[in-house]
N, CA, C and O atoms as a DFTB+ gen file, in Angstrom:
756 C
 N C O
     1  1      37.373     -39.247     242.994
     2  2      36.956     -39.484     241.635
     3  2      35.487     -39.857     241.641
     4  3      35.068     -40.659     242.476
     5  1      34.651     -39.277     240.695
     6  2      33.224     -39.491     240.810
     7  2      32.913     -40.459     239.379
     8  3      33.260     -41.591     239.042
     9  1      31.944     -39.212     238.647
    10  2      31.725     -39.713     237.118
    11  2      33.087     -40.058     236.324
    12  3      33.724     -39.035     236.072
    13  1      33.477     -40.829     236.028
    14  2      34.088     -40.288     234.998
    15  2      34.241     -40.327     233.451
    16  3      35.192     -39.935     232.775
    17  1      32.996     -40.935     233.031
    18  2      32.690     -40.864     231.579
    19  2      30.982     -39.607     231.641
    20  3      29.907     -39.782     232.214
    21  1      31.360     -38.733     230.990
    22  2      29.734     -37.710     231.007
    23  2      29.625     -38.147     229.668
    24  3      30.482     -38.217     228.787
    25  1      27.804     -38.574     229.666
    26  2      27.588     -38.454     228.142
    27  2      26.492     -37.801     228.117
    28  3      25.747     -37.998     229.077
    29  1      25.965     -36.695     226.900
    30  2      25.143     -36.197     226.677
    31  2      23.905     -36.016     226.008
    32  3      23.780     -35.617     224.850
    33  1      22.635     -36.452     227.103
    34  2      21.356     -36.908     225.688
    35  2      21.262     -36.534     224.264
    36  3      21.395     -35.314     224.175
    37  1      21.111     -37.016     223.271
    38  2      20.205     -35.550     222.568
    39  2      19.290     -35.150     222.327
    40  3      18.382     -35.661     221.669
    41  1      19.393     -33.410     223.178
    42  2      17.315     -33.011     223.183
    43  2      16.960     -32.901     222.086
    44  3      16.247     -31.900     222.023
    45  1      17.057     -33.400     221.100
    46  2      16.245     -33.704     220.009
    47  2      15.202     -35.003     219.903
    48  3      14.251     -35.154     219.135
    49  1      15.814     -36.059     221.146
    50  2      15.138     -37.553     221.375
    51  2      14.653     -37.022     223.095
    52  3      14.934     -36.122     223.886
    53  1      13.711     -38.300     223.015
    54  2      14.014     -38.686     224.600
    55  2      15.153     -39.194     224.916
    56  3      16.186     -39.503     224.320
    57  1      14.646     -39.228     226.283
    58  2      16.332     -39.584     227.186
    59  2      16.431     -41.439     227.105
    60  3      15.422     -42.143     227.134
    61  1      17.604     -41.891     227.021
    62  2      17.893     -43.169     226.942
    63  2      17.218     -43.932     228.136
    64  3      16.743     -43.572     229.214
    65  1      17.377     -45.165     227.478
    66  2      17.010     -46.556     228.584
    67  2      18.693     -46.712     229.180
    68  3      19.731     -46.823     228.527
    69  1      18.449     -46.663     230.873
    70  2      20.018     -46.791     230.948
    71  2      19.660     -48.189     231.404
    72  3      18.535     -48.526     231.775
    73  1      21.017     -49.181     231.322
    74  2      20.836     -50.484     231.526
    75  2      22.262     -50.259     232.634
    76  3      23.264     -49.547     232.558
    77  1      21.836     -51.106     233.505
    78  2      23.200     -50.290     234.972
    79  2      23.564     -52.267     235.278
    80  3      22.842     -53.201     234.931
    81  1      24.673     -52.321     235.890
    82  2      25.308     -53.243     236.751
    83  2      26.139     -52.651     237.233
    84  3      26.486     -51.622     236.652
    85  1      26.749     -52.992     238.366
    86  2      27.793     -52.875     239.260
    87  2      27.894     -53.632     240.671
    88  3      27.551     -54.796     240.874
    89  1      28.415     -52.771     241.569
    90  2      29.129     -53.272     242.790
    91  2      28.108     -53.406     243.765
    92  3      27.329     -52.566     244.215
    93  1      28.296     -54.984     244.085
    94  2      27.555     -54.570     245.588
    95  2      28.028     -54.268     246.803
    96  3      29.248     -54.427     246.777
    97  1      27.672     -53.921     247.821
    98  2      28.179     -53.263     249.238
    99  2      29.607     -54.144     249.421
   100  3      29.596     -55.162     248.730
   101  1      30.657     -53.980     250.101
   102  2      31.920     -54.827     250.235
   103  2      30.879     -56.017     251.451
   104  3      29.698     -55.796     251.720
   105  1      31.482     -56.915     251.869
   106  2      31.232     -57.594     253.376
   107  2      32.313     -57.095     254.168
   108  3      33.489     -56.789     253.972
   109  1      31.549     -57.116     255.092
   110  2      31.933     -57.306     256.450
   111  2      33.681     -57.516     256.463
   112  3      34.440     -56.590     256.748
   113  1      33.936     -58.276     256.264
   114  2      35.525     -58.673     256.286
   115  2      35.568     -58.683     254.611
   116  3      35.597     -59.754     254.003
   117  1      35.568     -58.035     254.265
   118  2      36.136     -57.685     252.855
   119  2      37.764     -57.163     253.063
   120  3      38.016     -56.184     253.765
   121  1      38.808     -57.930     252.374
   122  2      40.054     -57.707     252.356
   123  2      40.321     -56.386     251.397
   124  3      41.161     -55.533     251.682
   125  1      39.653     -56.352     250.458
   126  2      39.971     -55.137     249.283
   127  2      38.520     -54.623     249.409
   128  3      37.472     -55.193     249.714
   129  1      38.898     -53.005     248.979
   130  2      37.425     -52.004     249.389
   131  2      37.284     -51.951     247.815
   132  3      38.133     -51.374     247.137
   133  1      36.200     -52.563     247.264
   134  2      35.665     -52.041     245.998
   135  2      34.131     -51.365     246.268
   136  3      33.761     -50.496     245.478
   137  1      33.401     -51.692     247.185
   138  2      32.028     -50.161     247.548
   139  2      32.047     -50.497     249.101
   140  3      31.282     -51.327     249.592
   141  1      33.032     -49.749     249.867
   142  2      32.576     -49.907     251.437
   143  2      31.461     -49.148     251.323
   144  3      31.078     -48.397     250.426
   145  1      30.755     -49.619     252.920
   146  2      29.595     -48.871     253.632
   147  2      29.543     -47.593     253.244
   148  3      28.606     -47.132     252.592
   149  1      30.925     -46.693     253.763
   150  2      30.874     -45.226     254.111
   151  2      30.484     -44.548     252.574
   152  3      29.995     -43.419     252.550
   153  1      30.712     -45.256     251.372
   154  2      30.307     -44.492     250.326
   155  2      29.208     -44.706     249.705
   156  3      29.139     -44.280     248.552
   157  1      28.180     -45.337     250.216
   158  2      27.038     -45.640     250.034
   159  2      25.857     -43.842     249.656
   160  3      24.930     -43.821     248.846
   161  1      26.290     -42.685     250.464
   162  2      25.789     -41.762     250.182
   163  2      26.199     -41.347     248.715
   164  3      25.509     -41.240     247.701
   165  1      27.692     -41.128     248.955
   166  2      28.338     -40.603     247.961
   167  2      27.608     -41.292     246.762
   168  3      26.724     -40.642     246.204
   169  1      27.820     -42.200     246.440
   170  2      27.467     -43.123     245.465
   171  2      26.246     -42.848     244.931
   172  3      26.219     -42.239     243.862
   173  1      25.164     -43.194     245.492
   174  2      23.862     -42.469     245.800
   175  2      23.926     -41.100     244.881
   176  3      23.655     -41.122     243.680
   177  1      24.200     -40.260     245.379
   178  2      24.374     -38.535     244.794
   179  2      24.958     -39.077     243.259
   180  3      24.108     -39.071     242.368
   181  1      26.333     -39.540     242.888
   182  2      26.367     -40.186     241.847
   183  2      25.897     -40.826     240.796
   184  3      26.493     -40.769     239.721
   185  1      24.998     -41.381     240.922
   186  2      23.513     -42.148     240.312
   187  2      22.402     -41.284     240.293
   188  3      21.458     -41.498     239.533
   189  1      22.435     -40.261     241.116
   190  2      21.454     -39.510     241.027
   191  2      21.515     -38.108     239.867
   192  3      20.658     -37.558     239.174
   193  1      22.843     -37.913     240.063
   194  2      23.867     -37.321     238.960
   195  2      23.187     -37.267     237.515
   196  3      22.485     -36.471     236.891
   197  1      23.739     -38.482     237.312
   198  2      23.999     -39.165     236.164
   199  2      22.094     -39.162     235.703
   200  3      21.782     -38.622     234.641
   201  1      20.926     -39.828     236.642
   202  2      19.816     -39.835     236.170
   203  2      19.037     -38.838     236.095
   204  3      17.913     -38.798     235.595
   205  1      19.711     -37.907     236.661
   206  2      18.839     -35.903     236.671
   207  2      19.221     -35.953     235.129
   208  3      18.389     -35.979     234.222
   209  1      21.083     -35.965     234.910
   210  2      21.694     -35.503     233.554
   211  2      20.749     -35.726     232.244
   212  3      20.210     -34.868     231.544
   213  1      20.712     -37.349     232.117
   214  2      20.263     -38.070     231.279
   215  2      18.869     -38.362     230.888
   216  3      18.532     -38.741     229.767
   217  1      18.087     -38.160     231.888
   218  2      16.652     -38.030     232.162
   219  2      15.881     -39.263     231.131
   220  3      15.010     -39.065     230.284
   221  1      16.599     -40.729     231.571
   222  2      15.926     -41.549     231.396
   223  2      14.201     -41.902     231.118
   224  3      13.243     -41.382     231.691
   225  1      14.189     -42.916     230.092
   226  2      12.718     -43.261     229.943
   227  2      12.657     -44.512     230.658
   228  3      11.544     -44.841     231.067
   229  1      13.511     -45.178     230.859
   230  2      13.427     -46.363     232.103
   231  2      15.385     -47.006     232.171
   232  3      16.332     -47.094     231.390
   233  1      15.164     -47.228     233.244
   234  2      16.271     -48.318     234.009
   235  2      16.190     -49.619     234.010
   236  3      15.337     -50.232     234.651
   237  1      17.215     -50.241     233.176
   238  2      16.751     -51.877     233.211
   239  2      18.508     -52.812     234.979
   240  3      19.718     -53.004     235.102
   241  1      17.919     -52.882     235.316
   242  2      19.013     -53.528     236.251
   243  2      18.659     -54.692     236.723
   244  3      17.620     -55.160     236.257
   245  1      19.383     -55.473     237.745
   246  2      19.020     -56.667     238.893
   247  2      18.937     -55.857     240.080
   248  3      19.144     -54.646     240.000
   249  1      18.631     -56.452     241.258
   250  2      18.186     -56.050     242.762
   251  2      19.237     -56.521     243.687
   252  3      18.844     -57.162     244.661
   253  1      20.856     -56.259     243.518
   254  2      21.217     -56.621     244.176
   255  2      21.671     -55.345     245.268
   256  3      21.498     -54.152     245.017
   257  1      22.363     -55.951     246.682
   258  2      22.441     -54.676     247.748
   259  2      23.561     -53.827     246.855
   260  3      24.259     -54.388     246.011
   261  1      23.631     -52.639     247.099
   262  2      24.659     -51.805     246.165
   263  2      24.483     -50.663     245.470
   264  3      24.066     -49.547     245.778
   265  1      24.969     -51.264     244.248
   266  2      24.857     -50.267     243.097
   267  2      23.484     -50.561     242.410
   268  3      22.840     -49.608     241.972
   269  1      22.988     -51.886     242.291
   270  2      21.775     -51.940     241.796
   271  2      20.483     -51.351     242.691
   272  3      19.586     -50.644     242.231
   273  1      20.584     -51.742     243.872
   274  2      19.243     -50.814     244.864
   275  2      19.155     -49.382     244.665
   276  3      18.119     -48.719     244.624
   277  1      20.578     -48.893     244.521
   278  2      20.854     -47.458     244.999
   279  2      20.276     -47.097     243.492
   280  3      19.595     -46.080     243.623
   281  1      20.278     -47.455     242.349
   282  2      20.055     -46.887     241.016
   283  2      18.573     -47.039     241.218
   284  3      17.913     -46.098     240.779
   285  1      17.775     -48.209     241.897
   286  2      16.286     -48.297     241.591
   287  2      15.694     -47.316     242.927
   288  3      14.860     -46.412     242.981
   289  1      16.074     -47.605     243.369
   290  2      16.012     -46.481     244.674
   291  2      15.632     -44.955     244.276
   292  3      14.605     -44.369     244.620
   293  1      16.912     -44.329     243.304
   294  2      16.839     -42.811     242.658
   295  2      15.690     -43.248     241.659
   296  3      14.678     -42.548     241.634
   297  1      15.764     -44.218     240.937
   298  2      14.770     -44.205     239.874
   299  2      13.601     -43.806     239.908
   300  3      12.905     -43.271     239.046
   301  1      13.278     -44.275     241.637
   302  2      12.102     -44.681     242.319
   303  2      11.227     -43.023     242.767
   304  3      10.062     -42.624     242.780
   305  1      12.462     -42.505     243.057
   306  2      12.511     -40.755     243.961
   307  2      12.222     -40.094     242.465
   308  3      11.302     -39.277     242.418
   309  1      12.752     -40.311     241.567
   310  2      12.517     -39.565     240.320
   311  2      11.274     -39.631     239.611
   312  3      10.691     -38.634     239.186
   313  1      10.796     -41.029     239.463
   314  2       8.998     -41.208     238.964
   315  2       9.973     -41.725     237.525
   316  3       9.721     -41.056     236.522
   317  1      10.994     -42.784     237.351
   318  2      11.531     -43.526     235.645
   319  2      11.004     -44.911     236.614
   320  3      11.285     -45.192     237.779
   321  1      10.219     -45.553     235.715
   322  2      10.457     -46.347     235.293
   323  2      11.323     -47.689     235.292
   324  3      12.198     -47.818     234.435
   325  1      11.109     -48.630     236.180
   326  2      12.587     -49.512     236.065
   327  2      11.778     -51.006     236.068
   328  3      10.770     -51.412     236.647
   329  1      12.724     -51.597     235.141
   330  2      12.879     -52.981     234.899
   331  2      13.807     -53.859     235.395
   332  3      14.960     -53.797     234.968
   333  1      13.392     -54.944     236.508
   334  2      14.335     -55.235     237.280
   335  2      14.019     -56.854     236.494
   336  3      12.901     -57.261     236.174
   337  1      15.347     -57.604     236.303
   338  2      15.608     -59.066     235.867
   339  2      16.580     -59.412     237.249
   340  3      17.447     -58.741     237.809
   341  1      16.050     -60.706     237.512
   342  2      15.925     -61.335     239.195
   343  2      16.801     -62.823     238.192
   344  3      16.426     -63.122     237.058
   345  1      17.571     -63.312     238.677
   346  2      18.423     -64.790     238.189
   347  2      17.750     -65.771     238.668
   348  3      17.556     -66.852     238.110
   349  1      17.254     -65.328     240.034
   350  2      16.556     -66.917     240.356
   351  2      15.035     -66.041     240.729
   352  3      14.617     -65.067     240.103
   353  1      14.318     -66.760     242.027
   354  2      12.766     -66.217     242.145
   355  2      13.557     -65.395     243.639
   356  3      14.570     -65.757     244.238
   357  1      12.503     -64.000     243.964
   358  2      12.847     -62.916     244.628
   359  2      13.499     -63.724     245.860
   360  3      14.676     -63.576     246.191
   361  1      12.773     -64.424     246.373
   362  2      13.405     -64.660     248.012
   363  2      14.714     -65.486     248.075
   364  3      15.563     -65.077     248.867
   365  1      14.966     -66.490     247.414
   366  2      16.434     -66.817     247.122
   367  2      17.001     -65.735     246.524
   368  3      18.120     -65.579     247.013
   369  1      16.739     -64.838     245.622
   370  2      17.918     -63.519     245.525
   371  2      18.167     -62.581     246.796
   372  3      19.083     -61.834     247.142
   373  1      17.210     -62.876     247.211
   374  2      17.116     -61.538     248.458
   375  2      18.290     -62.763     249.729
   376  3      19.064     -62.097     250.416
   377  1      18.331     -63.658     249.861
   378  2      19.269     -64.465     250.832
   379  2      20.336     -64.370     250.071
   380  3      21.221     -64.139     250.895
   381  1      20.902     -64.402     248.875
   382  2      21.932     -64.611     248.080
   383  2      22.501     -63.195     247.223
   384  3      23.373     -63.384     246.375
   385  1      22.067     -61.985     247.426
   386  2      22.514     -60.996     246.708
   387  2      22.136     -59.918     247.639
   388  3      23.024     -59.066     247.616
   389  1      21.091     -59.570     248.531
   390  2      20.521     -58.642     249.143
   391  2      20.749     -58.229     251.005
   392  3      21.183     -57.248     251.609
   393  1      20.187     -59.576     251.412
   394  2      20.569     -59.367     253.053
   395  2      21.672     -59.836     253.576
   396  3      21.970     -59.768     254.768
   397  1      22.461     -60.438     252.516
   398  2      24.456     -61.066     253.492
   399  2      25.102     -59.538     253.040
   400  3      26.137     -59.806     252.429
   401  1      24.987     -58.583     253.069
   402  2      25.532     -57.635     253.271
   403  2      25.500     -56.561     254.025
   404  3      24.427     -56.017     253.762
   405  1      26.153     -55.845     254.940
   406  2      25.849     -54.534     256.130
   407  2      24.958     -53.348     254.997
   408  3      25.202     -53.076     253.822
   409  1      23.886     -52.835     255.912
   410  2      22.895     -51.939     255.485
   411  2      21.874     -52.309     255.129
   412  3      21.658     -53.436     254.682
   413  1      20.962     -51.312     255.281
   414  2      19.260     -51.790     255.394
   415  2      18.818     -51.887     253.924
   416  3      18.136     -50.972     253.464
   417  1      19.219     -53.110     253.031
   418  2      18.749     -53.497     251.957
   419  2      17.208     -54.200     252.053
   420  3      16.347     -53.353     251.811
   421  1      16.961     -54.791     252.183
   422  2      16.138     -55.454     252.673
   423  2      15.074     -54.378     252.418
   424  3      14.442     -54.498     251.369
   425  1      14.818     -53.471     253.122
   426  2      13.613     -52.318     252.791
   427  2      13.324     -51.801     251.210
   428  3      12.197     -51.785     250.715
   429  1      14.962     -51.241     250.278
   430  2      14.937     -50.765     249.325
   431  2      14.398     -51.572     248.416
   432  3      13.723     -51.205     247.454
   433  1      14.826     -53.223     248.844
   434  2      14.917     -54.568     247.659
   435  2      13.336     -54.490     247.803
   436  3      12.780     -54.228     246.736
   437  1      12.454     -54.668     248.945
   438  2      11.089     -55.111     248.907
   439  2      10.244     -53.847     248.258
   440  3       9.106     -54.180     247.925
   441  1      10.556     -52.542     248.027
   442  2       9.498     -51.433     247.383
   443  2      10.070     -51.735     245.974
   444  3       9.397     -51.826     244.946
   445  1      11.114     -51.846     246.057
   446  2      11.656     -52.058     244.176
   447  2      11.168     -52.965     243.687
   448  3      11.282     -52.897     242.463
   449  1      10.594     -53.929     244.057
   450  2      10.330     -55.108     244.013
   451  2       8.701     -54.806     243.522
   452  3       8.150     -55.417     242.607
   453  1       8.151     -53.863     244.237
   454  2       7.099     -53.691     244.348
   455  2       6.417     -52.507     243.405
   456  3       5.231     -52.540     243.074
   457  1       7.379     -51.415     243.008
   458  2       7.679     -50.677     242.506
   459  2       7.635     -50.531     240.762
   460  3       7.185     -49.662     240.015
   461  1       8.414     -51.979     240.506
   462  2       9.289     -51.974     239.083
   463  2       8.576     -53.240     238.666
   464  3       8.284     -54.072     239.525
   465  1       8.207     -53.476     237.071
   466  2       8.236     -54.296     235.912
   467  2       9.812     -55.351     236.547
   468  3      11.002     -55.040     236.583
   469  1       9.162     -56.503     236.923
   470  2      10.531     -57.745     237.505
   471  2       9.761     -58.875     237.013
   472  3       8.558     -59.122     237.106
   473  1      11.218     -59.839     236.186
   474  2      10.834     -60.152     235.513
   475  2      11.933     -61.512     236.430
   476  3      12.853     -61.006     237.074
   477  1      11.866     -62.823     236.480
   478  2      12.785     -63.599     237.206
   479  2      13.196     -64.660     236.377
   480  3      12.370     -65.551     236.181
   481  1      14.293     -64.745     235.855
   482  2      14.680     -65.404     234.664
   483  2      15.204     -66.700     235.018
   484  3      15.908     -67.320     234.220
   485  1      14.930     -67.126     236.084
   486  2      15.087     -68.824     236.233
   487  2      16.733     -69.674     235.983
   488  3      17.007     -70.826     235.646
   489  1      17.548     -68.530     236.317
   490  2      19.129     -69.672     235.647
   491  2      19.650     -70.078     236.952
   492  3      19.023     -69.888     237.995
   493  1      20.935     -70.706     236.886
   494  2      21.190     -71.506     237.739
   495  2      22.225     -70.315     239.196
   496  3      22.562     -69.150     238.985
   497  1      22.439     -70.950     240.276
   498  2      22.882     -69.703     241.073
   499  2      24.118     -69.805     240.761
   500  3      24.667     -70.739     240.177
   501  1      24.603     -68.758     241.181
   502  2      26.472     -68.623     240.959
   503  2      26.959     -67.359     239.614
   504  3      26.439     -66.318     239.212
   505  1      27.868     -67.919     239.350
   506  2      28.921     -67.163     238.104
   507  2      28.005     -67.285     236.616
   508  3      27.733     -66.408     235.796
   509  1      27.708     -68.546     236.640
   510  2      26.512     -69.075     235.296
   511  2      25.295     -68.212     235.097
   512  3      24.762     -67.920     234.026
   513  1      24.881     -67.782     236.557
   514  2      23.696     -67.239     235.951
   515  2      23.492     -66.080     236.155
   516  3      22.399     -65.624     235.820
   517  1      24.622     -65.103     236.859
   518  2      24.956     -64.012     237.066
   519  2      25.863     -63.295     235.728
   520  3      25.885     -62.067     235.644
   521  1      26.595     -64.147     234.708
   522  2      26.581     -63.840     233.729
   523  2      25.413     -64.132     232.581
   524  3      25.267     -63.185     231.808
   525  1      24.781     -64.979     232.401
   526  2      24.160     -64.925     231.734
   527  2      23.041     -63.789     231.988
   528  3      22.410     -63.351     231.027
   529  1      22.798     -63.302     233.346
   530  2      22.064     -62.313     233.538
   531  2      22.442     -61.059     232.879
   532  3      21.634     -60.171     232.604
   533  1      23.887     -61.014     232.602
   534  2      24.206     -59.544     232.136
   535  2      23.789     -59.654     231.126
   536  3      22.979     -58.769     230.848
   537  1      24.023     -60.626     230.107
   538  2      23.580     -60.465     228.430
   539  2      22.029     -60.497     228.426
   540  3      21.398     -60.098     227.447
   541  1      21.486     -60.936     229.434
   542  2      19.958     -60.739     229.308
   543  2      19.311     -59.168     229.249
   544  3      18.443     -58.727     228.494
   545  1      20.003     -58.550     230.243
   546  2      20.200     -57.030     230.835
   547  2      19.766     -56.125     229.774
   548  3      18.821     -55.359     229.585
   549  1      21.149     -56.625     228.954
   550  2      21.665     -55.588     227.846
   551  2      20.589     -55.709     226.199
   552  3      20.155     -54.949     225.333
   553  1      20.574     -57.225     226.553
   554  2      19.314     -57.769     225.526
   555  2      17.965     -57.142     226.029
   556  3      17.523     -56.510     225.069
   557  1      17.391     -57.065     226.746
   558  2      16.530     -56.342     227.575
   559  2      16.124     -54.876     227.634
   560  3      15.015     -54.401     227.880
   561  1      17.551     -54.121     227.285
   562  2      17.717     -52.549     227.598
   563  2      17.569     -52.566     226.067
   564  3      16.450     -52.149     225.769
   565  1      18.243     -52.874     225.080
   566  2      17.911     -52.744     223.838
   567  2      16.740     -52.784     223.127
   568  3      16.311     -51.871     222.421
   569  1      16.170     -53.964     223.340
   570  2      14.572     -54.049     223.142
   571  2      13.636     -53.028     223.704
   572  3      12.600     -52.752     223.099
   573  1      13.934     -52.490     224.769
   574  2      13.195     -51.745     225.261
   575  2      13.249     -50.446     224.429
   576  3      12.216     -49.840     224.144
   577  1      14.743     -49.938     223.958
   578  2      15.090     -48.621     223.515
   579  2      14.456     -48.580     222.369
   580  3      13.992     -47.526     221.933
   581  1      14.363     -49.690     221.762
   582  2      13.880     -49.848     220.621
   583  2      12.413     -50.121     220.347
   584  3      11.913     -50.175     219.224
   585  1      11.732     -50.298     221.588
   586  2       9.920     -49.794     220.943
   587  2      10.132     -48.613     221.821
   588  3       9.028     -48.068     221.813
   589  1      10.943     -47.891     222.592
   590  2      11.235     -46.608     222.723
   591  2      11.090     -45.264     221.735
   592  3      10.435     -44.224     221.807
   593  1      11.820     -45.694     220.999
   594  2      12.468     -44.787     219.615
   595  2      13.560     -43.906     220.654
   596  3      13.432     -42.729     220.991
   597  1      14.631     -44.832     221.032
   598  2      15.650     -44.332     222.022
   599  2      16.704     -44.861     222.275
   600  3      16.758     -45.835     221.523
   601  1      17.717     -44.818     222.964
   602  2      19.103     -44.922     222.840
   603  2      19.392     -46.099     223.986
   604  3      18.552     -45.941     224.872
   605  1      20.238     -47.178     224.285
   606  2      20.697     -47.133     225.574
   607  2      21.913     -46.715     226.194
   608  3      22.892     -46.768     225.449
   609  1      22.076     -46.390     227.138
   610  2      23.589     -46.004     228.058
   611  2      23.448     -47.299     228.843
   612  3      22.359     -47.777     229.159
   613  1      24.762     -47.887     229.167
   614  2      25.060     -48.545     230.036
   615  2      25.837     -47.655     231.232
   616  3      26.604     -46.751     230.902
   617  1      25.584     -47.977     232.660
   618  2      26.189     -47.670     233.932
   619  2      26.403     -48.515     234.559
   620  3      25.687     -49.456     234.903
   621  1      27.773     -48.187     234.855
   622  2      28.758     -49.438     235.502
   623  2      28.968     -48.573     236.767
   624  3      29.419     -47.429     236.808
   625  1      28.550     -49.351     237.791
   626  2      28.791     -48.369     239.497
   627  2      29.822     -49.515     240.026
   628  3      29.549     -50.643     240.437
   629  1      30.866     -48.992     239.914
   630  2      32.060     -50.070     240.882
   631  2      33.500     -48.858     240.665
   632  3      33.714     -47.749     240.177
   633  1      34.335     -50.133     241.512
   634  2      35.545     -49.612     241.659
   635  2      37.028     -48.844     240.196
   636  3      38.107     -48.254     240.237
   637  1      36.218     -49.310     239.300
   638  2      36.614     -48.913     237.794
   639  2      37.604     -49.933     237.911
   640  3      38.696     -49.562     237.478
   641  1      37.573     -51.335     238.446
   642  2      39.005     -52.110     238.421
   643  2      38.542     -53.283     238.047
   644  3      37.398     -53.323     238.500
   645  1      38.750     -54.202     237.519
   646  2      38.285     -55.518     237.546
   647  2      39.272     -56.410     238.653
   648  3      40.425     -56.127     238.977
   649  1      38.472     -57.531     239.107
   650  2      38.838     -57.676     240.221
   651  2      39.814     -59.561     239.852
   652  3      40.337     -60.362     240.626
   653  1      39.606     -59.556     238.076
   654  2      40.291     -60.902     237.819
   655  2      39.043     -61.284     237.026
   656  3      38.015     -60.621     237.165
   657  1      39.104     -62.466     236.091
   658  2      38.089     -63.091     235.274
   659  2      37.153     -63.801     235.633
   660  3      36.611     -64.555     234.825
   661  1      36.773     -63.723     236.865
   662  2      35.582     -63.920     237.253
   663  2      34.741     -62.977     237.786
   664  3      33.769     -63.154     238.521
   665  1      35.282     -61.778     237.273
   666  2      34.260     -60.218     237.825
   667  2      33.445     -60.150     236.826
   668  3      33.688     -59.891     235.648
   669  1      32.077     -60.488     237.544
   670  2      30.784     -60.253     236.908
   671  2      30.455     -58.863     236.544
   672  3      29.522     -58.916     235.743
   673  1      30.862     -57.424     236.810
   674  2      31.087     -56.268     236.718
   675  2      31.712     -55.970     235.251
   676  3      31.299     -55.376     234.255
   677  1      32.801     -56.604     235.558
   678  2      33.679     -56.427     234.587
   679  2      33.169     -57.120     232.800
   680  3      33.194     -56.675     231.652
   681  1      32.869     -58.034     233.274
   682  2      31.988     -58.785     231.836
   683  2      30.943     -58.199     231.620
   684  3      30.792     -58.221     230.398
   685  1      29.898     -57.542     232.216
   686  2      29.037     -56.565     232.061
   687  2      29.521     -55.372     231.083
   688  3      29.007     -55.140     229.989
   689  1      30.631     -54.628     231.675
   690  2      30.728     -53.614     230.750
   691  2      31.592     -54.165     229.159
   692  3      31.430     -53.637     228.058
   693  1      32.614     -55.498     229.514
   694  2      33.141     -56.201     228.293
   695  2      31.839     -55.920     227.021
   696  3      32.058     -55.470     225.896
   697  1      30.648     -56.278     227.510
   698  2      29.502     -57.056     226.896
   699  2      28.784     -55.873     226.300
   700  3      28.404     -55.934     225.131
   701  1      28.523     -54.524     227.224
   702  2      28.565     -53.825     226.490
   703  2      29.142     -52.802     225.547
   704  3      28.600     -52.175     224.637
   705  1      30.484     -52.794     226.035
   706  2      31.358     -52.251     224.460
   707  2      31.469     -53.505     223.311
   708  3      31.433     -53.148     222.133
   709  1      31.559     -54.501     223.513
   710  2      31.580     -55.256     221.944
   711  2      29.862     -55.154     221.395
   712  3      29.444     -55.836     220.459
   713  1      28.992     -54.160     222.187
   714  2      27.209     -53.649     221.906
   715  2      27.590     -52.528     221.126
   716  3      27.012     -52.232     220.080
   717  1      28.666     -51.815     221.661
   718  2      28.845     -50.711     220.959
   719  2      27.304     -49.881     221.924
   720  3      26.210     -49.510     221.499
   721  1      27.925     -49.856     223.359
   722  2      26.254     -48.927     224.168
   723  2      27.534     -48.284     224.978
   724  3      28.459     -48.643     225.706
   725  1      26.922     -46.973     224.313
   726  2      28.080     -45.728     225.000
   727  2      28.142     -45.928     226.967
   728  3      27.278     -45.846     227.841
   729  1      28.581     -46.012     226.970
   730  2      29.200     -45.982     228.685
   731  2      29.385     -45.040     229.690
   732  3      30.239     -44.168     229.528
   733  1      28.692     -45.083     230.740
   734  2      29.390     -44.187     232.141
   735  2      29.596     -45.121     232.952
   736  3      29.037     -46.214     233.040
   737  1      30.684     -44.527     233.747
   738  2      31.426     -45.115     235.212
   739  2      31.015     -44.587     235.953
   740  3      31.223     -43.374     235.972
   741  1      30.305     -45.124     236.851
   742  2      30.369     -43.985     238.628
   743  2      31.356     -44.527     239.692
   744  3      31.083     -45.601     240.229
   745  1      32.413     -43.902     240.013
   746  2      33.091     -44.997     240.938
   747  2      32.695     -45.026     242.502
   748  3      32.308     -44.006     243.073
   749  1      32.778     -45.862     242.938
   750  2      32.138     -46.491     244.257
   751  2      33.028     -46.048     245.001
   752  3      32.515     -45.901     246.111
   753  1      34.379     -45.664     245.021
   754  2      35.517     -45.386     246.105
   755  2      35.875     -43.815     246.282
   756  3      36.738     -43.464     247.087
């Protein structure tokens, strides 16, 4: 299973601001596979998919190892535009979201970093400020669409499952259907 929501610009506008969250890499001893290692390509091609399709005017995401690198990463290969919002300041995200996971994050996180409009919104670490990061996201992608004269899509890169009420994934996309911001899935598995 790849995409499984397609949505279609309209060439009558530019292409949307996509505003993305999802999955980061599983760990190491991860009991349940929601993005092992091995689909890290796949995934990749997926996002890349989706940003040929849509032909974005910018990407608003966070920098975590995953689904967020891999989206700023293509963004990066494509010449869009991306707006990265950081929860705490870069080097505590990069110990806490970026290098405790297998694969060479660390390289992608420091050009994106370097790369992209990042903006570091100062909340507290954990569940608190990893949600409040999503509504910032989406608050963020909107504003943008809107001195745009443009649309946003939200992209959700994970396992299409919620993993229980503390899936930060999962409240992400909650947050954007009660936005009413049309949706794609890329699944990670």
């Amino acid at each position: 299973m790849g995409i499984i929501t397609q949505l279609n610009a309209d060439k009558t506008t530019r292409g949307p601001v996509i505003v993305e969250a999802g999955r980061r890499v599983d760990a190491v001893d991860a009991t349940a596979a929601r993005f092992p290692s091995q689909s890290v390509v796949t995934v990749r091609k997926r996002i890349r998919q989706v940003l040929t399709e849509q032909q974005p005017v910018a990407t608003v995401s966070s920098a975590a190892c995953g689904a967020d690198l891999l989206l700023l990463d293509v963004a990066m290969e494509l010449g869009v535009t991306s707006h990265v919002l950081l929860p705490t300041e870069p080097d505590n995200f990069r110990v806490s979201s970026v290098a405790n996971r297998p694969g060479n994050w660390n390289e992608i996180y420091s050009k994106a970093l370097r790369k992209s409009s990042v903006e570091v919104l100062n909340l507290p670490e954990g569940q608190a400020g990893y949600l409040e990061t999503n509504l910032t996201l989406l608050d963020h992608a909107q504003s943008l669409a809107n001195q745009e004269h443009t649309t946003v899509y939200a992209l959700i890169v994970w396992n299409l499952e919620s993993r229980g009420p503390d899936d930060v994934t999962a409240h992400f996309l909650e947050q954007a259907e009660l936005r009413k911001i049309p949706v794609v899935e890329v699944s990670t598995l």
